[in-house]
Backbone as CSV, one residue per row, in Angstrom:
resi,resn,N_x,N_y,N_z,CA_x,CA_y,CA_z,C_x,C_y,C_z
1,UNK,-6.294,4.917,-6.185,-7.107,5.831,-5.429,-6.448,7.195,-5.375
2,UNK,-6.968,8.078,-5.481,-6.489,9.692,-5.752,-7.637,10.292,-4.264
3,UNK,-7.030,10.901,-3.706,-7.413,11.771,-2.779,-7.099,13.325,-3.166
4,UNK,-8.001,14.461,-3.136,-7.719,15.609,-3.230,-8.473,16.801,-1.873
5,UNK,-7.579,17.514,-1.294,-7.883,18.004,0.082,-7.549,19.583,0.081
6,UNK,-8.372,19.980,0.029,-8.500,21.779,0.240,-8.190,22.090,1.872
7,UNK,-6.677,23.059,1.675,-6.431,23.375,3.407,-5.916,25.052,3.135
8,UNK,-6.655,25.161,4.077,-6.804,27.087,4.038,-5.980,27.526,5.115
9,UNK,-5.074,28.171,4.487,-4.127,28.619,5.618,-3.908,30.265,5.501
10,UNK,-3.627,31.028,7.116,-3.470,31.973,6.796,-2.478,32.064,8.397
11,UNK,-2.320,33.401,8.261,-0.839,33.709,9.415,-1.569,33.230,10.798
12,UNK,-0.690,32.817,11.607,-0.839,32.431,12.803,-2.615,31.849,12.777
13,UNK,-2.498,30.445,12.096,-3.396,29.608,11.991,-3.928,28.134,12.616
14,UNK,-4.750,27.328,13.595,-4.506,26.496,14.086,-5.973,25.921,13.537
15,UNK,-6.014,24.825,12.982,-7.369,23.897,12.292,-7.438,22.707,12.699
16,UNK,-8.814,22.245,12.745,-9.016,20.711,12.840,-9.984,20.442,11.233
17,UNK,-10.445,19.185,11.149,-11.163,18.628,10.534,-11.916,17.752,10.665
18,UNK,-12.942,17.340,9.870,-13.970,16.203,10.296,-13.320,15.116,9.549
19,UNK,-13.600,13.622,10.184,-12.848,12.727,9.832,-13.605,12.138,8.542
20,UNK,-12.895,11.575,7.448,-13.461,10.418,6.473,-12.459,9.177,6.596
21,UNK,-13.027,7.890,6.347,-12.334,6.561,6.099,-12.766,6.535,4.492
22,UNK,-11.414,6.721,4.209,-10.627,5.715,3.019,-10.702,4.580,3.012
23,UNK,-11.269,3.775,1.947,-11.398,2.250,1.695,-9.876,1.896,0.540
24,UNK,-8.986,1.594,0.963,-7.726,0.926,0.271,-7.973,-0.495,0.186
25,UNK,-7.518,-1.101,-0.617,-6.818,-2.561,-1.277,-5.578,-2.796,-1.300
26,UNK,-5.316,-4.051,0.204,-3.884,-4.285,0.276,-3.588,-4.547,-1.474
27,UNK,-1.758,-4.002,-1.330,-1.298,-4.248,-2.612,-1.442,-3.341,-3.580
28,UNK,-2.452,-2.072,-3.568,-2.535,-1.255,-4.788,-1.527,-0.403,-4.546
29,UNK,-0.760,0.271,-5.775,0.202,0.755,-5.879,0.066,2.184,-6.486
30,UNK,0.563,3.435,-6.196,0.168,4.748,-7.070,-0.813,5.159,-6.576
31,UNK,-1.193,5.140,-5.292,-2.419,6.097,-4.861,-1.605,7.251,-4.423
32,UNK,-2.421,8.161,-4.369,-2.221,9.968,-4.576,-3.273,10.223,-3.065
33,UNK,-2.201,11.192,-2.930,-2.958,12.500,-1.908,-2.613,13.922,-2.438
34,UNK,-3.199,14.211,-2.321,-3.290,15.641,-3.141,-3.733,17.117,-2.083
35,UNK,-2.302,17.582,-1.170,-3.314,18.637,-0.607,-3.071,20.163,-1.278
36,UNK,-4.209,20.808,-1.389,-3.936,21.647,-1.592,-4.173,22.649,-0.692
37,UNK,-2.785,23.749,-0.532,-2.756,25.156,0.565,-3.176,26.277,0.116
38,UNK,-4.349,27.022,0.450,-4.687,28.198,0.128,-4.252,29.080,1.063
39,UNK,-3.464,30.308,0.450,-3.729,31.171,1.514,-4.541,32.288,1.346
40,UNK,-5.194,32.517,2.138,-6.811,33.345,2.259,-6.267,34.697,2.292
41,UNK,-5.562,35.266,3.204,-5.033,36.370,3.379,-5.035,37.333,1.888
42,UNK,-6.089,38.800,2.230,-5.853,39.557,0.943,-5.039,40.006,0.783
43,UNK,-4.214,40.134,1.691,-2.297,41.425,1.221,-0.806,40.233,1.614
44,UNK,-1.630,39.529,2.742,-0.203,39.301,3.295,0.402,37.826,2.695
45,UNK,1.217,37.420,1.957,2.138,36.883,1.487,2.557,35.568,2.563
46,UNK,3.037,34.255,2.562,3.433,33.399,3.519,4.453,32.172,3.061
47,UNK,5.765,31.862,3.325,7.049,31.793,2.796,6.947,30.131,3.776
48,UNK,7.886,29.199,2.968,8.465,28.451,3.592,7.498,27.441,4.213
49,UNK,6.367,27.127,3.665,5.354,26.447,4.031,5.902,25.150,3.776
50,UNK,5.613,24.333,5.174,6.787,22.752,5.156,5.331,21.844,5.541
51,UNK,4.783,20.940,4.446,3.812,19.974,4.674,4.612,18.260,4.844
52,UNK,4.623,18.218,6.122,5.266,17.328,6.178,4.326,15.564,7.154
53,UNK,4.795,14.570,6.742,4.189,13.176,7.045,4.634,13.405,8.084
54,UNK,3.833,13.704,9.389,4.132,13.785,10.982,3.397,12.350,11.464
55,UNK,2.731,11.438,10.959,2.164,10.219,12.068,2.175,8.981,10.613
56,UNK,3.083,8.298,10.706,3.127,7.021,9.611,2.592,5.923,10.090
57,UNK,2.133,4.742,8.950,1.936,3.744,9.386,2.801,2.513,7.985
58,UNK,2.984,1.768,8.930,3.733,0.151,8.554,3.531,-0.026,7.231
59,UNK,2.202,0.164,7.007,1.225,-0.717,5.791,1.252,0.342,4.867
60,UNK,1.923,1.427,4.912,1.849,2.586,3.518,3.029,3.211,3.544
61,UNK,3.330,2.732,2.277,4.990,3.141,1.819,5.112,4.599,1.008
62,UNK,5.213,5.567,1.811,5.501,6.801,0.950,6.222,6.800,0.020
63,UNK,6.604,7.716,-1.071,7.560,8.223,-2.051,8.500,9.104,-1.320
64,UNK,7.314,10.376,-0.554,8.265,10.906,0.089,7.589,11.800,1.108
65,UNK,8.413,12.168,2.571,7.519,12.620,3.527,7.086,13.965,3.481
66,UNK,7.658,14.729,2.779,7.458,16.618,3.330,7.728,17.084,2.047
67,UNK,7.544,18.558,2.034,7.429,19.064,0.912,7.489,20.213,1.025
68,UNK,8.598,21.326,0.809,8.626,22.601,1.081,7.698,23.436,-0.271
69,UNK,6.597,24.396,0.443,6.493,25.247,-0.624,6.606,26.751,-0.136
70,UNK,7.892,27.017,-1.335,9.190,27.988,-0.758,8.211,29.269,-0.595
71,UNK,6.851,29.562,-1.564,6.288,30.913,-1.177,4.830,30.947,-1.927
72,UNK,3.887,31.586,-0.963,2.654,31.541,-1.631,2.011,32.814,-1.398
73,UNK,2.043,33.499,-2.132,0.824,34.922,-2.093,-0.019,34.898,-1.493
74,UNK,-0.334,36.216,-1.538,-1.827,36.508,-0.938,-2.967,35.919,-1.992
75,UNK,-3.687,35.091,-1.869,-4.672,34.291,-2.223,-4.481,33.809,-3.526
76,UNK,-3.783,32.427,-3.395,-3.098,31.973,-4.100,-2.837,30.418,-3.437
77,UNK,-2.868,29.643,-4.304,-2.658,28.149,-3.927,-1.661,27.161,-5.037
78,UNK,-1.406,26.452,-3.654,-0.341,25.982,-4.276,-0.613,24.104,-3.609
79,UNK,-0.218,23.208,-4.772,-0.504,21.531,-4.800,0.526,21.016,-3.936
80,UNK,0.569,20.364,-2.980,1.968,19.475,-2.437,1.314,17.932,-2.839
81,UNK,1.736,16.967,-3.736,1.481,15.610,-3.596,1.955,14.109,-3.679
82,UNK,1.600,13.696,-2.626,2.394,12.477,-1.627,1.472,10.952,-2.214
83,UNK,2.194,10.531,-3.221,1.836,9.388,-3.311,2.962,7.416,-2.630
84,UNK,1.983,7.157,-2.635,2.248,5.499,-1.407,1.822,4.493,-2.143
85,UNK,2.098,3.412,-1.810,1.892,1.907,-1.704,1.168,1.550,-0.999
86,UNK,0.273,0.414,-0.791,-0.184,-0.150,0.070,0.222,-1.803,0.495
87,UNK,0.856,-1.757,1.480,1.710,-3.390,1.554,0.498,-4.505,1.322
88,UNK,0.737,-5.706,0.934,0.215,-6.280,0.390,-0.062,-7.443,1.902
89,UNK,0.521,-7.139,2.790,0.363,-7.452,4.248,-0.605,-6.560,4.958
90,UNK,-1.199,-5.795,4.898,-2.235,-4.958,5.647,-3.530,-5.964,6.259
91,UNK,-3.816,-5.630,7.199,-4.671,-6.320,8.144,-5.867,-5.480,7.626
92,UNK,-6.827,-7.161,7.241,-7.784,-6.736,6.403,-8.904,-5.919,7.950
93,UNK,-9.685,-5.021,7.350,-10.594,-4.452,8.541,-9.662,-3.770,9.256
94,UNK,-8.597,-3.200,9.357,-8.036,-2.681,10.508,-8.281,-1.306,9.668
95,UNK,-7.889,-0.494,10.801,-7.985,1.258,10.669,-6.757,1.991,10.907
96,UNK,-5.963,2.355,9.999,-4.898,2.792,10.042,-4.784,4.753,10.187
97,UNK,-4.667,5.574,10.871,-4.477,6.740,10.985,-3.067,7.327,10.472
98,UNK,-2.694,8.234,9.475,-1.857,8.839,9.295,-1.939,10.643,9.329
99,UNK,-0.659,11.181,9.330,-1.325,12.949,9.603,-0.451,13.515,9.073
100,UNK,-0.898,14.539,8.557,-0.060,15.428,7.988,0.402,16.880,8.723
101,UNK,1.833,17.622,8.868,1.823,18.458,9.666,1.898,19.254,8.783
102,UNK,1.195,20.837,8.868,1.525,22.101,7.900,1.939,23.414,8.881
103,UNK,3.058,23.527,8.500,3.809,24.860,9.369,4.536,25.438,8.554
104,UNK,4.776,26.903,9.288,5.640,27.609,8.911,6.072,28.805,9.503
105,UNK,7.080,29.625,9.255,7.880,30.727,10.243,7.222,31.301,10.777
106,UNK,6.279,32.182,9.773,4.952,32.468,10.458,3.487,32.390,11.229
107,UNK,4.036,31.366,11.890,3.060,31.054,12.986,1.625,30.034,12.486
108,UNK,1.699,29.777,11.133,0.988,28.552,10.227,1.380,27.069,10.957
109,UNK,0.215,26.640,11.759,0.584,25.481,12.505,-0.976,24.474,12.042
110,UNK,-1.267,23.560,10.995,-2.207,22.982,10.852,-1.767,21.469,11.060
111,UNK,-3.062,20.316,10.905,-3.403,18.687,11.245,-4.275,18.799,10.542
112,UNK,-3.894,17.621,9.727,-4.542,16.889,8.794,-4.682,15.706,8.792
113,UNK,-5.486,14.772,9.403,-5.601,13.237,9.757,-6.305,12.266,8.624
114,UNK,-5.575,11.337,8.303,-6.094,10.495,6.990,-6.624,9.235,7.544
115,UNK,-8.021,8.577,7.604,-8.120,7.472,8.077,-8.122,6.356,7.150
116,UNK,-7.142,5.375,6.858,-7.684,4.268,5.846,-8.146,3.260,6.816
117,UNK,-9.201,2.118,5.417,-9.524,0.783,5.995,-9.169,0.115,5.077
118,UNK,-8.459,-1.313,5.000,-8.071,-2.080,4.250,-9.126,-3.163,4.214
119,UNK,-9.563,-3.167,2.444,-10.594,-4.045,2.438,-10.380,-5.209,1.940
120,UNK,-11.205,-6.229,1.975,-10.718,-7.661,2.061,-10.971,-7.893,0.673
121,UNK,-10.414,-9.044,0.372,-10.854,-10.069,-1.532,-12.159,-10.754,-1.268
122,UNK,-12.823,-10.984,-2.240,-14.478,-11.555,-2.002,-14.362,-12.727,-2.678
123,UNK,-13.101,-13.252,-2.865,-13.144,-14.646,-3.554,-11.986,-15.010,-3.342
124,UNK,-11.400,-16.885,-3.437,-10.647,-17.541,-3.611,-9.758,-17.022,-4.639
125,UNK,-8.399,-16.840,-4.416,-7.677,-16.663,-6.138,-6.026,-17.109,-5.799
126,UNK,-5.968,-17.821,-6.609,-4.333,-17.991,-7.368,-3.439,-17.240,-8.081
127,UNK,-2.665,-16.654,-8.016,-2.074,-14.966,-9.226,-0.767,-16.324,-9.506
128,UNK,-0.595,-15.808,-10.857,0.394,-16.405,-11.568,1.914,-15.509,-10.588
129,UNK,2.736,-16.214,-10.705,3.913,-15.974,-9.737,4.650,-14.745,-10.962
130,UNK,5.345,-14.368,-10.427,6.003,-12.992,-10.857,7.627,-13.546,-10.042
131,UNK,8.607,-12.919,-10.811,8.633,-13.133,-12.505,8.349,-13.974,-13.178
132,UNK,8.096,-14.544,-14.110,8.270,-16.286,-14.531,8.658,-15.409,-16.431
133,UNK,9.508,-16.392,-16.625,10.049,-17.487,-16.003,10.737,-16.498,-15.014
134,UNK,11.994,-17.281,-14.394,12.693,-17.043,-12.888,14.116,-17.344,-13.163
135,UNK,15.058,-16.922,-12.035,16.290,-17.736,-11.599,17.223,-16.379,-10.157
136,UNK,16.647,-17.054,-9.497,16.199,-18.513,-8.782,14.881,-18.331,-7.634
137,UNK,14.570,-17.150,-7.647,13.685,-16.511,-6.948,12.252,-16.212,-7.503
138,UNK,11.014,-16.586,-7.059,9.862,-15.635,-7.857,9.319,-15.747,-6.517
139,UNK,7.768,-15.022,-7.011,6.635,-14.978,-5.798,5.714,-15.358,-5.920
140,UNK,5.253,-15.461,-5.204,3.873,-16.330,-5.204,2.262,-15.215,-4.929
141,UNK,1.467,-14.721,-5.558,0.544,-14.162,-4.501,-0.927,-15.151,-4.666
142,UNK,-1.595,-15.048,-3.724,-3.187,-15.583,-3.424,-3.984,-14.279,-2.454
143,UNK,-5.163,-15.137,-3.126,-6.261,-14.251,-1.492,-7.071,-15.451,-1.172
144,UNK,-7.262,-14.563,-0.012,-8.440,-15.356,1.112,-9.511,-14.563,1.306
145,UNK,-11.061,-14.615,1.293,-11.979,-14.139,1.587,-12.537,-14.427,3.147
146,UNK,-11.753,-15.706,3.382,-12.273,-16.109,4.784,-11.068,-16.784,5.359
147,UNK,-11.341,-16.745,6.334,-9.802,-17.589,7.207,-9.481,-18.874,6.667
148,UNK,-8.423,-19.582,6.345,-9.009,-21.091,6.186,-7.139,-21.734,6.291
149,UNK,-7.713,-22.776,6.582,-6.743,-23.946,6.237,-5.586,-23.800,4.882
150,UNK,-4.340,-23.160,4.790,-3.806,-23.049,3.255,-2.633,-23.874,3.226
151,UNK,-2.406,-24.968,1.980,-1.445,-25.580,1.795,-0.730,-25.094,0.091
152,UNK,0.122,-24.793,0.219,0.699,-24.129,-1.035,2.124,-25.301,-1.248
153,UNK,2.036,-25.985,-1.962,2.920,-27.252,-2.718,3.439,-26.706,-4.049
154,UNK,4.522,-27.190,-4.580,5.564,-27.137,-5.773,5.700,-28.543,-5.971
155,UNK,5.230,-28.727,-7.691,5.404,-30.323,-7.998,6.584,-30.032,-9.042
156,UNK,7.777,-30.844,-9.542,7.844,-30.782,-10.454,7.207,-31.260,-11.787
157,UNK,7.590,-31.710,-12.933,6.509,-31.748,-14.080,5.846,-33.246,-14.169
158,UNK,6.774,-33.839,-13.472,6.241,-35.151,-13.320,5.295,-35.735,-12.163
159,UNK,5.370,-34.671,-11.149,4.323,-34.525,-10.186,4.581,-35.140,-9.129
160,UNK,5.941,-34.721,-8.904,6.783,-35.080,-7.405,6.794,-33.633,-6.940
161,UNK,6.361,-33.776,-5.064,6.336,-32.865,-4.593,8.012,-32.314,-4.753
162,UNK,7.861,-30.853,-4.843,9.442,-30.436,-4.168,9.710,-29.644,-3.331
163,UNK,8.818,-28.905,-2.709,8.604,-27.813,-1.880,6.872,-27.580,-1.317
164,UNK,7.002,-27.428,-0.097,5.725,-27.143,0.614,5.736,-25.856,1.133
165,UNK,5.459,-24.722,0.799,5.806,-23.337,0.906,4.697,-22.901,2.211
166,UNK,3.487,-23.643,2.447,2.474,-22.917,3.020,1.713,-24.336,3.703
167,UNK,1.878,-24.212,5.250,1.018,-25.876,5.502,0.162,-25.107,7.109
168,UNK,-0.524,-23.892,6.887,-0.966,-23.807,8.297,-2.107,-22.828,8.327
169,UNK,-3.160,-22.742,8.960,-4.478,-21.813,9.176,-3.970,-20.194,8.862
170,UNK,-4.464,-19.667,8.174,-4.385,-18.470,7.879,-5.595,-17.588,8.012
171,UNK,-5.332,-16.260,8.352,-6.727,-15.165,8.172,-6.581,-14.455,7.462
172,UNK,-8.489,-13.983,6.709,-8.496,-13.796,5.446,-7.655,-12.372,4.926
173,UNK,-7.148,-12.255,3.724,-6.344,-11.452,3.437,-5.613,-11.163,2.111
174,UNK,-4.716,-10.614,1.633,-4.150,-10.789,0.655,-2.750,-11.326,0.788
175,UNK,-1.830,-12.436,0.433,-1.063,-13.242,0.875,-0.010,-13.606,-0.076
176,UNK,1.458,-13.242,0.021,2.181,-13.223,-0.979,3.488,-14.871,-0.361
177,UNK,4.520,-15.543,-0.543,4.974,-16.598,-0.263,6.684,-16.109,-1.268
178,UNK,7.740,-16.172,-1.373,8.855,-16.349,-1.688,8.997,-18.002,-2.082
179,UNK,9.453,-18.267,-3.155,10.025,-19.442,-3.622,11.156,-19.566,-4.217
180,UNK,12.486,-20.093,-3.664,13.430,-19.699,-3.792,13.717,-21.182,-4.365
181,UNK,14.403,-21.401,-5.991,14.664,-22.386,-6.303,16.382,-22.538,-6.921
182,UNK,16.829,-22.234,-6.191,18.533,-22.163,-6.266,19.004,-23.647,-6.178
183,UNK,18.348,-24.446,-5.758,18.976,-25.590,-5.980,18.066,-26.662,-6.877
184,UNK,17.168,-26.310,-7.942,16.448,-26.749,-8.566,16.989,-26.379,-9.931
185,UNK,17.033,-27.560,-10.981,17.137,-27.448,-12.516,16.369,-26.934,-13.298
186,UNK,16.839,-26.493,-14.411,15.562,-25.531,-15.151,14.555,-26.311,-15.618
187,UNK,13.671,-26.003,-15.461,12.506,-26.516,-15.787,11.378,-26.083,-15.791
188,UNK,10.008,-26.835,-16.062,8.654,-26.225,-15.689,8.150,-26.793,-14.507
189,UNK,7.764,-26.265,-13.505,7.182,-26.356,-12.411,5.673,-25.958,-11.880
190,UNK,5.066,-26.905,-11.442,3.477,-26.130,-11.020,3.586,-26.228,-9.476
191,UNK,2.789,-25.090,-9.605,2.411,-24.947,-7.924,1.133,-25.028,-7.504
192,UNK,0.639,-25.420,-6.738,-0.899,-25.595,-6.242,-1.340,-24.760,-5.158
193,UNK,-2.444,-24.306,-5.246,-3.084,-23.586,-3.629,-4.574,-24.498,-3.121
194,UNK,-4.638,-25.039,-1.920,-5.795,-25.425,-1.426,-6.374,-24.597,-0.136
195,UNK,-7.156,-24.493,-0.175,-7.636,-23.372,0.962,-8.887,-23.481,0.819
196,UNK,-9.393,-24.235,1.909,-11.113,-25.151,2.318,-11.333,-25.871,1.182
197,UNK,-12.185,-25.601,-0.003,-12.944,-26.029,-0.945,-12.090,-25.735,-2.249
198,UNK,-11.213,-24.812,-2.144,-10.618,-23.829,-3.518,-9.146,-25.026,-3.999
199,UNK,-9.529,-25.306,-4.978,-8.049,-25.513,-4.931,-7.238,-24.961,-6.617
200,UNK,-6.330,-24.685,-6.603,-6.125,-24.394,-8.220,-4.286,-24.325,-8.662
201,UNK,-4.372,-24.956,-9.402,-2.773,-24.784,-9.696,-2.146,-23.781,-11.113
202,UNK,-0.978,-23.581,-11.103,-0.587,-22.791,-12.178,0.645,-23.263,-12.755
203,UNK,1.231,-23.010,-13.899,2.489,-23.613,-13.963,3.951,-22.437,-14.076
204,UNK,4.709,-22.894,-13.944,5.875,-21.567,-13.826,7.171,-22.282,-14.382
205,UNK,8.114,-21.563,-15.184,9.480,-21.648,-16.027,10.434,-21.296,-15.130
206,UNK,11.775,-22.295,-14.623,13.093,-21.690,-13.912,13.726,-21.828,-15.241
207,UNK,14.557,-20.861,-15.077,15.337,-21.034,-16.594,16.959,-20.290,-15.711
208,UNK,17.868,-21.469,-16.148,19.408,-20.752,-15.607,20.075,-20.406,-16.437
């Protein structure tokens, strides 16, 4: 997702804006904000413009918070852009607010408020574990479209349980699990997901 935002600044300046919600997908990675600072002013010149992440949230992992831009002419613009993560834990339906502060020596005092909503998966799914093969660590991810019952099991190849990673009611979401097999021989291993009606397994390589 790429966001791009026109902000007009001029000396001793104070702005609001009308709000939009952003629709994000826990887990997407490389989304962009893009603001751009105009300054309107026909003669006068404005130095030291600091756009900085003034209101964070949990569920979005910046690159980086602020951004000096050391000088901008009289009508003339200049890009500051802040790209994030989206944790793969975000509470599906919730409304997350973040803001941006824009100041500077000269009396340039703006707010910029970003609203996301994290939207849910519309189906049952199993993701092949990352890394595979492994040693001794991989991950596990799934989704949920609806709340449900999830049991997440590790057989080895002969189809003895060896691990029960996941045995309890969950809400719907995008859902990642750690499987740590440090005391397991190399081998091929499957893992299973059941959740209401869904069930599906995959297979995965420890290699030491």
């Amino acid at each position: 997702m790429k966001i791009k935002i026109l902000i007009i600044v001029s000396a001793v300046t104070y702005c609001s804006f009308s709000q939009t919600i952003y629709e994000v997908t826990p887990g997407t990675k490389g989304n962009e904000i893009t603001l751009t600072v105009a300054n309107i002013s026909e003669t006068n010149p404005t130095a030291n413009v600091n756009v900085s992440l003034a209101k964070k949230s949990s569920s979005l992992n910046f690159s980086k918070e602020e951004e000096m831009i050391d000088n901008l002419v009289a009508k003339a613009e200049a890009e500051v852009k802040f790209t994030f993560d989206v944790s793969r834990n975000a509470i599906i339906n919730k409304k997350d607010t973040i803001e941006f502060m824009i100041t500077s020596p000269d009396g340039i005092m703006m707010m910029k408020q970003f609203i996301f909503s994290y939207t849910g998966p519309t189906e049952f799914k199993l993701e092949q574990n990352y890394p595979n093969p492994f040693n001794p660590t991989t991950t596990i991810q799934y989704q949920l479209p609806q709340d449900s019952k999830v049991i997440l099991k590790v057989y080895d190849i002969l189809g003895s349980e060896v691990a029960a990673l996941v045995n309890e009611e969950q809400e719907a979401g995008y859902k990642e699990v750690k499987f740590d097999a440090i005391n397991f021989a190399s081998g091929i291993y499957v893992y299973s997901l059941q959740a209401g009606n869904y069930f599906s397994t995959k297979k995965m390589m420890l290699l030491r």
